[in-house]
C-alpha positions as MATLAB code, in Angstrom:
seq = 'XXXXXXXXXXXXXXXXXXXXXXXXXXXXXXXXXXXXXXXXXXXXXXXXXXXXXXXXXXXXXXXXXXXXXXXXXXXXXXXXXXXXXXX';
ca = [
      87.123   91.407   80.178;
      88.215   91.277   83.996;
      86.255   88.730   86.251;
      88.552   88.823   89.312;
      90.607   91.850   90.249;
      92.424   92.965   93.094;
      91.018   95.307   95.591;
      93.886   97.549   95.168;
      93.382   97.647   91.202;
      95.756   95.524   88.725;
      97.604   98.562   86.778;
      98.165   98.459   82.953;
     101.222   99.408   81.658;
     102.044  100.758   77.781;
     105.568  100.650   76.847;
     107.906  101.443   74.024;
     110.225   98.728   73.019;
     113.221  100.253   75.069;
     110.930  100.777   78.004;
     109.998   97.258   78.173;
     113.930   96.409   78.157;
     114.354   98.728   80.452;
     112.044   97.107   83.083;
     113.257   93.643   82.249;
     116.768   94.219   82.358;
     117.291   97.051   85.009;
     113.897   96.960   86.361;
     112.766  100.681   85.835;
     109.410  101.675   85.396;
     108.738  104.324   82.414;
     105.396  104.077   80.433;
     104.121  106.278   77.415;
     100.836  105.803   79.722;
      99.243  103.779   82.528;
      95.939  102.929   83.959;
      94.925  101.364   87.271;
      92.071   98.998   86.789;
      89.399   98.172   89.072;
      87.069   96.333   87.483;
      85.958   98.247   83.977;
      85.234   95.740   81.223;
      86.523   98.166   78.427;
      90.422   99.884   78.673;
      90.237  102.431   75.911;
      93.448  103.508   75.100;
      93.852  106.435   72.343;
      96.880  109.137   71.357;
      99.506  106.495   70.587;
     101.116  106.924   67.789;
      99.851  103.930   65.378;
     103.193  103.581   63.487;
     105.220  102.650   66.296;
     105.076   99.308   68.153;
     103.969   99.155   71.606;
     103.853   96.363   74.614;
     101.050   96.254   77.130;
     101.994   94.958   80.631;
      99.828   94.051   83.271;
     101.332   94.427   86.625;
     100.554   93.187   90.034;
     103.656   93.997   91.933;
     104.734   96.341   93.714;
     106.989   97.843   90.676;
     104.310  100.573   89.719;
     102.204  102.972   91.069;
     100.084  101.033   93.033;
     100.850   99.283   96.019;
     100.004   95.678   96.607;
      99.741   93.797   99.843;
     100.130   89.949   98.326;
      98.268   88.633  101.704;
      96.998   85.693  100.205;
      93.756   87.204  100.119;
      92.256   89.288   96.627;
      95.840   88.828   95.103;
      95.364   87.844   92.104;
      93.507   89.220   88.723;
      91.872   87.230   86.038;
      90.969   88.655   82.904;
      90.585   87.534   78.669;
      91.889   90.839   76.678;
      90.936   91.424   72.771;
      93.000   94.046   71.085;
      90.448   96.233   68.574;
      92.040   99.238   66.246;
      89.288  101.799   65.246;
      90.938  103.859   62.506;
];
């Protein structure tokens, strides 16, 4: 549930285990898939492969896609996130 979002979208990252280390050691940036959020409530996420563990990341720099301004102003998202599996 998002209640405060940037107006340039907060995007949301799924990695594989070497991506992750990847972007924390050497900082590169390669997802199985991303989303840019503005707002929705609900992030469905489907066509991952369920026997494989995966990290989510939510980013608000300007490492992605999406270019942030960090003004002082709108900069910052705040959100509560439940993880559901429907098999």
């Amino acid at each position: 549930m998002f209640t405060k979002i940037p107006s340039y979208g907060l995007e949301v990252w799924i990695m594989t285990d070497s991506q992750l280390y990847d972007f924390e050691n050497y900082g590169l940036v390669t997802v199985v898939t991303h989303f840019t959020v503005y707002g929705d409530n609900i992030l469905k996420i489907s066509s991952l492969n369920w026997f494989e563990d995966y990290y989510i990341v939510f980013d608000n720099t300007d490492k992605g896609w999406v270019v942030t301004n960090f003004d002082g102003v709108n900069d910052y998202a705040v959100f509560n996130y439940y993880i559901y599996t429907i098999q």
